[in-house]
C-alpha positions in Angstrom: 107.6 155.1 128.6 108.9 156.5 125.4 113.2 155.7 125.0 115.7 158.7 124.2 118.1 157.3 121.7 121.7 159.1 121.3 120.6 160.2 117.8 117.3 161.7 119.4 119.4 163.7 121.8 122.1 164.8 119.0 119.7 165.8 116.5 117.7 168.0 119.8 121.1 169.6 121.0 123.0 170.1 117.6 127.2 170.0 117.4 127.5 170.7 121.3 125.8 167.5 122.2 129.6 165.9 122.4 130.3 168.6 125.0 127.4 168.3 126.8 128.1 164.6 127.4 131.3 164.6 127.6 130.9 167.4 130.9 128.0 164.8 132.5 130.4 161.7 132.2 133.6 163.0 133.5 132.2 165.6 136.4 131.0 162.3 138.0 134.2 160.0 137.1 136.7 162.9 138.3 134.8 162.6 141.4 134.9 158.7 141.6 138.2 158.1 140.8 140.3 160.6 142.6 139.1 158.1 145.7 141.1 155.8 145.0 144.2 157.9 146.1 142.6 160.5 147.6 142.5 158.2 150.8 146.8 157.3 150.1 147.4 160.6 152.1 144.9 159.8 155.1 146.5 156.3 156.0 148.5 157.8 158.8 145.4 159.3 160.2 143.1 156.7 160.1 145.5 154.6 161.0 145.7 156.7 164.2 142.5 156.9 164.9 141.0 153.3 164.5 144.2 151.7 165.8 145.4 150.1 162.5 148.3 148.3 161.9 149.7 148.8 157.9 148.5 145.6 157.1 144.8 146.7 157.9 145.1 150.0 156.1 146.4 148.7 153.0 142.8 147.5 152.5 140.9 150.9 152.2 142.9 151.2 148.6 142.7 147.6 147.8 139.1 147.1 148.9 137.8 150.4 146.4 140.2 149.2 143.8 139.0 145.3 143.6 135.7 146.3 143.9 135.6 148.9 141.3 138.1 145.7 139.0 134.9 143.6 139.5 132.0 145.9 138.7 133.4 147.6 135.7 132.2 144.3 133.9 128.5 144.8 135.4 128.4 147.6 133.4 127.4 146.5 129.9 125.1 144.1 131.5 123.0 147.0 133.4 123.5 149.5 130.4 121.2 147.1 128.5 119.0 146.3 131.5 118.0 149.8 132.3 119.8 152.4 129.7 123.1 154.7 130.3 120.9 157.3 132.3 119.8 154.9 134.8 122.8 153.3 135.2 125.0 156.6 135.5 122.4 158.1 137.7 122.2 155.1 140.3 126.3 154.8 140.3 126.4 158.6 141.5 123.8 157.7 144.2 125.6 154.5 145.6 128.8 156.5 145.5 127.6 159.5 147.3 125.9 156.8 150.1 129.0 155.2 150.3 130.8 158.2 150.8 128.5 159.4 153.8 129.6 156.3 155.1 133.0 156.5 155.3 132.6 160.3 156.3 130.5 158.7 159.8 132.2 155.3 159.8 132.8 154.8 163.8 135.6 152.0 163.3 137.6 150.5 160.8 134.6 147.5 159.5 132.6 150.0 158.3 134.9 152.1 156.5 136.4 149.5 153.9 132.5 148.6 153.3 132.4 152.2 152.5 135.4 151.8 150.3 134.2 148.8 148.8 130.6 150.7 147.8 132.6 154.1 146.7 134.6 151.3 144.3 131.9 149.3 142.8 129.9 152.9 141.6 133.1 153.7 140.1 133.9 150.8 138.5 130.4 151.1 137.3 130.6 154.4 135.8 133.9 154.1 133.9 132.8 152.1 131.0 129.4 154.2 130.5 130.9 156.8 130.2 133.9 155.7 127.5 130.9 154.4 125.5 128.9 157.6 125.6 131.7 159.9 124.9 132.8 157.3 122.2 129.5 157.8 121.1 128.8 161.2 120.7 131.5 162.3 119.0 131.9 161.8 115.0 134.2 158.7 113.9 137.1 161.3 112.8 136.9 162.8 116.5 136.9 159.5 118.6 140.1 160.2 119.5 139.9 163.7 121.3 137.0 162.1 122.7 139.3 159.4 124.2 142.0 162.4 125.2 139.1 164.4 127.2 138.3 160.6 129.1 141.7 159.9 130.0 141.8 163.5 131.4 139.4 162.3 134.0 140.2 159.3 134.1 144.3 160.0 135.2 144.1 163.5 135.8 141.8 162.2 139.1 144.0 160.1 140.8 147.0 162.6 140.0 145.1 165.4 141.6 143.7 163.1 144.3 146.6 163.5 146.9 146.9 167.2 146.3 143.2 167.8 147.5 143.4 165.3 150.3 146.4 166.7 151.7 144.9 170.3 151.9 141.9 169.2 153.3 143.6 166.5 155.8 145.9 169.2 157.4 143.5 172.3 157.6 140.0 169.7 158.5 139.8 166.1 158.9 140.4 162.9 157.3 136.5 162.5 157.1 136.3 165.8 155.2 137.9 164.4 152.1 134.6 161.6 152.1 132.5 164.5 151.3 134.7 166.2 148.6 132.9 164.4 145.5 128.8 164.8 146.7 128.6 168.3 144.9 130.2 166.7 141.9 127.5 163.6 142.3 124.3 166.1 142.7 125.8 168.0 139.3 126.5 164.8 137.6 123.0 163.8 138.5 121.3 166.7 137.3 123.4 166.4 133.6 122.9 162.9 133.3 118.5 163.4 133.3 119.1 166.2 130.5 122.1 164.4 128.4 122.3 161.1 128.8 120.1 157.9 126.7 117.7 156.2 128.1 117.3 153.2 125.7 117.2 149.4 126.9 116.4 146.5 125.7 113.0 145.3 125.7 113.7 141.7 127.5 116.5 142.5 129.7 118.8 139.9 129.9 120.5 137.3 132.4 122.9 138.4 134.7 125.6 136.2 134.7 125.9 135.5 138.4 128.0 132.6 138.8 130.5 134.4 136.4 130.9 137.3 138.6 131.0 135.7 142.0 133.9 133.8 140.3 135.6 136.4 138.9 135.0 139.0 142.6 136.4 135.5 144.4 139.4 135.2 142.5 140.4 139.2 142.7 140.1 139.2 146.6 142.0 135.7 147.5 144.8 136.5 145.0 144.9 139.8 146.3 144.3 139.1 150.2 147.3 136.3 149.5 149.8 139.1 148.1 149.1 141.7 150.6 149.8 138.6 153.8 153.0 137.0 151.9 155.7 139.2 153.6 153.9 138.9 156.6 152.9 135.6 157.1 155.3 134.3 155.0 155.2 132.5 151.5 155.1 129.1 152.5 152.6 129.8 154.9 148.8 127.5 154.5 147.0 130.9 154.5 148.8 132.5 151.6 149.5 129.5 150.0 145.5 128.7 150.1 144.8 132.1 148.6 146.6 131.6 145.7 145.4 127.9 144.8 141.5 129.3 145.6 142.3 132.6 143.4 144.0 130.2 140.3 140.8 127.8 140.7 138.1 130.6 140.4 139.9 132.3 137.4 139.8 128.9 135.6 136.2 128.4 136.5 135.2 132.0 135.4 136.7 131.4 131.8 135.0 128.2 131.4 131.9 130.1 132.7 132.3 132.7 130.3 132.9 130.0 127.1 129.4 128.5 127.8 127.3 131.5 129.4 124.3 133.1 127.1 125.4 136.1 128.4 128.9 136.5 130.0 130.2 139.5 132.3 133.5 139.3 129.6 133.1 138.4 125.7 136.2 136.0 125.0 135.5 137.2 121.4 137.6 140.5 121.5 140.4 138.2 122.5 140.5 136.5 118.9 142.2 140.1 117.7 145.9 139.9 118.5 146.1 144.0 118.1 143.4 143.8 121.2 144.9 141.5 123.0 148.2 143.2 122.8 146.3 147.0 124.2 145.2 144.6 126.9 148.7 143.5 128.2 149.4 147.7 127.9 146.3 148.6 129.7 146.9 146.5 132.6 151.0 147.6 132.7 149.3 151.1 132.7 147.4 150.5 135.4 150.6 149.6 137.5 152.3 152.3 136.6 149.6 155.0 137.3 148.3 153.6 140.6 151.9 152.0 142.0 153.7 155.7 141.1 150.8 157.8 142.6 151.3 155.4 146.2 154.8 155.3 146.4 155.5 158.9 145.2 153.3 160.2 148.3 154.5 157.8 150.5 158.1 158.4 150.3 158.1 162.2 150.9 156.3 161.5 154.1 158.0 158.9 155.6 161.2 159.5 154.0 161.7 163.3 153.7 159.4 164.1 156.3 156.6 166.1 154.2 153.1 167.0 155.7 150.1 165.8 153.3 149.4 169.1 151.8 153.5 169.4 150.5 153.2 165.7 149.3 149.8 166.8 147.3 151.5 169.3 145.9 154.5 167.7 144.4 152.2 166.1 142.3 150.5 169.2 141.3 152.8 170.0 138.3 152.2 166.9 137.1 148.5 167.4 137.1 148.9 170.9 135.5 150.7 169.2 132.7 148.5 166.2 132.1 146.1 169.3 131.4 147.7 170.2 128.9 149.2 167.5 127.0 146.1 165.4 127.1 143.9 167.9 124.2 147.3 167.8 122.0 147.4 163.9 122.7 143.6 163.3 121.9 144.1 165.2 118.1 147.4 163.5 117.7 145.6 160.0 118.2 143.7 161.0 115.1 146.3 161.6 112.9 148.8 159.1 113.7 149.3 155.8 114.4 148.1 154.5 117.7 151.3 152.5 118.7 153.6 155.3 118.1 152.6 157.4 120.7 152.3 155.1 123.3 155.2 153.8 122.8 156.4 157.1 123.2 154.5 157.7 126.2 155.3 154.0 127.8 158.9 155.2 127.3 158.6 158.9 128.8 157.1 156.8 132.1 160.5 154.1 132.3 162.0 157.2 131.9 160.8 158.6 134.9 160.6 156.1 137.1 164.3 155.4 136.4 165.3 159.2 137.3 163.4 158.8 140.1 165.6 155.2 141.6 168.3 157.4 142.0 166.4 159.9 144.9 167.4 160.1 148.2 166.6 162.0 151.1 168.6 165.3 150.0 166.5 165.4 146.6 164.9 168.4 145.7 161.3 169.6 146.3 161.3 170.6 142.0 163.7 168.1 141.1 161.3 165.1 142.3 158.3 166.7 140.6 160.0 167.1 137.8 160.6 163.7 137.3 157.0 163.1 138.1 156.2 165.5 135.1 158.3 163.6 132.6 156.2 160.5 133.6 152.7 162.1 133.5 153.4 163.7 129.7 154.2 160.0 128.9 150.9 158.4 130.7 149.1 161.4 128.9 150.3 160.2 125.2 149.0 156.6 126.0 145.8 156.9 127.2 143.7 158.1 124.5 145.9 156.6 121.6 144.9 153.4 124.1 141.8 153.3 124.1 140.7 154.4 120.7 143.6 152.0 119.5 141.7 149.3 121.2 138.2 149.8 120.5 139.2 150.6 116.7 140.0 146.7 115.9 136.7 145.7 117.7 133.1 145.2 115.3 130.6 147.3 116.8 128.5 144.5 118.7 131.6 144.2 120.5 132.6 147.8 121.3 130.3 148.1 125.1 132.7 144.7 126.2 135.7 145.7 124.7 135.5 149.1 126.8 135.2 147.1 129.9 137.9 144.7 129.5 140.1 147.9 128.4 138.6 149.5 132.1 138.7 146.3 134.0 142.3 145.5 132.9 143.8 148.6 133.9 142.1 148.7 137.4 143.2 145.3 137.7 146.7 146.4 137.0 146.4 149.2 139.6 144.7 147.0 142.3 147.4 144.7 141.8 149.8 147.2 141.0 149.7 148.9 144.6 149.9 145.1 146.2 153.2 143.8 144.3 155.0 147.7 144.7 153.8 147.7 148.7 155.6 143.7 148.9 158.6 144.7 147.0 159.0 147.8 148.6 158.8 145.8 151.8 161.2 142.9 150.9 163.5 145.2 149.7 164.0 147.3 152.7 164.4 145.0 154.8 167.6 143.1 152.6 168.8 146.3 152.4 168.7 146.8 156.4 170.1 143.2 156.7 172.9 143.8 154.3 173.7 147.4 156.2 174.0 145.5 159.5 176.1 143.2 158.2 178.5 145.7 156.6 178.5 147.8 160.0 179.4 145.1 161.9 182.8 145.4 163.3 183.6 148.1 160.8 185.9 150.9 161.0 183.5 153.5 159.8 180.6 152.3 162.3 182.9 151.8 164.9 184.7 155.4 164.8 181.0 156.8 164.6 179.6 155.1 167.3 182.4 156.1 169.9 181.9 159.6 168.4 178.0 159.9 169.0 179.1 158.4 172.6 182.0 161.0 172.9 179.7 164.3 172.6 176.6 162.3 174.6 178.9 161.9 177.4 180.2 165.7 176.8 176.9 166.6 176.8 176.5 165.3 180.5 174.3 162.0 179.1 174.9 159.8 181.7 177.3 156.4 180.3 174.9 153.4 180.0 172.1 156.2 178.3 174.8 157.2 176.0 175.6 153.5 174.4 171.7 152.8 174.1 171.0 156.2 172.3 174.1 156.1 169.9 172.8 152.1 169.1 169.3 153.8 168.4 170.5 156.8 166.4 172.5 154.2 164.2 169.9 152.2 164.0 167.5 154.9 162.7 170.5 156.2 160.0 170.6 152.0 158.8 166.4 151.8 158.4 166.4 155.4 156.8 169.2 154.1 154.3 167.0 150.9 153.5 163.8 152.7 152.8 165.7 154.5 150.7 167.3 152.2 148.9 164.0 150.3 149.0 162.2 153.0 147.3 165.0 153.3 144.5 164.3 149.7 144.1 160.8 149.7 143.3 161.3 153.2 140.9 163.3 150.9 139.2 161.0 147.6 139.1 158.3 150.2 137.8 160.6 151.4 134.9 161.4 147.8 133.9 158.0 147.0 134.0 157.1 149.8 131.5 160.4 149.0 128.9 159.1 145.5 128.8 155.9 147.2 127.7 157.2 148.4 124.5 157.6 145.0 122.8 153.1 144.2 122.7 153.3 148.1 122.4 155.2 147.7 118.9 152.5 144.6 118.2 150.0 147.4 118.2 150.5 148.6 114.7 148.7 147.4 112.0 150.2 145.0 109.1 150.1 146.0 106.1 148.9 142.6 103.6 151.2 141.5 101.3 148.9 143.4 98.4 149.6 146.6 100.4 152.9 146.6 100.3 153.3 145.9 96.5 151.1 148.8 95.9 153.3 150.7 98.4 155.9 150.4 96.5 
């Protein structure tokens, strides 16, 4: 069977060959990735439905996300085992199967092994497609190329909610499973026109052990975070998850030193610039998946919002990315990568620190206003990341670079979500401890509660009902004051998070030799 090579297909289709590639990778990913918070707005529906507890639910994100961590490294592997057309083409199949399957899932089993399928096609498909698109275009163009993937690859998970929400309140939470199968049957259609088929004539070893390691580790660390507040720290279950995790993580890098063919080549970790675009990458990924679940999260539960008017809030911010990823992409070109994500990682602590001091009072605009400021900032980093990143790298080392740049940044956001959900937790409930404690015996609570017993009494409430519903309305004014305070909390651990980003941000930028800078001057 004769091979189509990407110069084959360029020379065929002429200048518009980048478009055309760039419109087959990203009507798949847009579709793949706005899962993974598409499903933040249905929690209290499926929750509802299969009989969930919050623990349980937590999984459907985490279970798409670690999976979709885990296979991003498959994917240089199966691009030289069967080409970028196969590959592509079977992840759009495995997600649209795994999406019927949520869409019919009778209980809860069966739906995270949905989740788990819709995340490993995605994971699949993220790194194909950087490559192709990184491919297509012209050296001096590689970075609009990277600004047009990080419009799929952010703008997705930004729009995610908005669509859910719609479709959640007017349909069903099964509905939003089969948003993305038009977008697969288009994808699939592009991809047999547009995409290579070249593969290496011996295909080589997959490096099992590595990634049974590596898919070990992600779960137990995670399943231990997600269990901590709940069974406790200390406890043998958590404390075993963390011990298993930190042995399989070990044993995958030594796996990777001595394998022919690893999932993850250690080599792009001998460049300090790469290494620093990792430690961004996966801070990214915190920031992008951790904001997009607490944002929805605390207009519903907090200010009471149905899912379409928690979709929307983020719709500015989608709107925006729109535009300030094109301008982003050609500014990547002409200036140094580190300067504009710095810029951007600074817009994003920004926002996140505006958005600590919300409460339940705060405005419909005013909140997605301080969403926008955040999502120009994640719209400058992207595509000055990437191309930043895969610039230091020798070619031979561009395919694994792309996938630990992907697999970092979905590690962030698998973990992100985790450690936000756990802080969030913890701190509500200090806050709620330290509330009761002020209240007790205080002047304030004490005038209040004779007050709410006062008008219930008025009101004809008989005297016993009266105490026990004044104790519960107080009680319900203390929890609503700790989730709020909770939420300011974690705003704020997200925007320290991202200023401690700047400093292997500013490590980014090239050094000039000492040569250089004599001729400099």
């Amino acid at each position: 069977m004769n091979q189509v090579t990407t110069e084959e297909l360029s020379a065929r289709y002429g200048a518009a060959y980048k478009w055309y590639v760039s419109a087959t990778v990203l009507v798949g990913l847009m579709a793949m990735i706005a899962s993974a918070t598409i499903v933040n707005v249905a929690m209290p529906d499926i929750m509802g439905e299969f009989g969930m507890g919050q623990d349980q639910a937590q999984w459907l994100s985490t279970a798409f996300l670690a999976s979709m961590t885990a296979a991003m490294l498959v994917a240089s592997w199966a691009v030289k085992s069967f080409g970028s057309r196969s590959t592509y083409s079977m992840a759009l199949i495995a997600f649209a199967l795994g999406s019927l399957m949520g869409a019919f899932s009778p209980n809860d089993t069966v739906l995270v092994v949905a989740r788990i399928i819709q995340g490993a096609a995605a994971g699949l498909a993220q790194p194909l497609g950087m490559v192709a698109m990184f491919q297509a275009f012209p050296a001096d163009r590689r970075g609009s190329a990277m600004g047009l993937y990080g419009m799929g690859v952010v703008l997705a998970p930004a729009l995610g909610p908005t669509v859910g929400g719609i479709l959640i309140d007017n349909y069903s939470w099964r509905d939003v499973f089969f948003l993305g199968l038009p977008f697969c049957a288009v994808g699939l259609i592009l991809a047999a026109a547009f995409l290579a088929t070249v593969r290496e004539s011996k295909r080589p070893a997959f490096d099992w052990l590595g990634f049974i390691l590596l898919s070990v580790g992600i779960a137990s660390f995670l399943a231990g975070l997600s269990n901590g507040q709940r069974m406790g720290w200390d406890s043998i279950f958590v404390r075993g998850s963390f011990c298993l995790a930190a042995f399989s993580m070990c044993a995958f890098v030594a796996q990777e030193r001595r394998a022919q063919t690893p999932l993850l080549a250690l080599d792009v970790y001998h460049n300090p610039r790469f290494v620093a675009a990792f430690v961004v990458a996966f801070i990214l990924g915190m920031g992008l998946y951790g904001s997009t679940y607490l944002v929805p999260l605390f207009v519903q539960t907090v200010q009471g919002y149905s899912p379409t008017e928690s979709g929307l809030l983020l719709m500015p911010a989608g709107i925006v990315l729109a535009l300030v990823f094109p301008l982003a992409g050609r500014l990547s070109d002409r200036l140094p990568p580190h300067v504009l994500i710095f810029f951007g990682m600074a817009l994003f602590s920004v926002s996140n620190y505006l958005m600590s001091h919300v409460d339940t009072d705060t405005e419909f605009w005013t909140f997605a206003y301080y969403v926008v400021v955040g999502r120009i900032g994640l719209g400058f980093i992207l595509p000055s990341l990437n191309s930043g990143a895969l610039r230091v790298l020798d070619s031979h080392l561009l395919s694994h670079g792309a996938g630990a740049i992907n697999f970092v940044r979905q590690l962030g956001g698998a973990i992100g979500v985790d450690i936000l959900s756990v802080y969030l937790e913890r701190e509500t409930t200090i806050y709620a401890h330290e509330i009761n404690a002020m209240q007790t015996g205080g002047h304030v609570a004490s005038a209040l509660f004779h007050q709410l017993v006062t008008a219930l009494d008025r009101a004809g409430v008989a005297g016993s009902i009266a105490v026990t519903e004044a104790h519960r309305f107080l009680s319900h004014m203390i929890a609503a004051q700790a989730s709020v305070m909770g939420f300011r909390e974690s705003f704020l651990f997200v925007a320290v998070i991202f200023f401690i980003a700047l400093f292997p941000t500013w490590y980014m930028r090239a050094k000039r030799r000492p040569g250089q800078l004599r001729q400099a001057r």
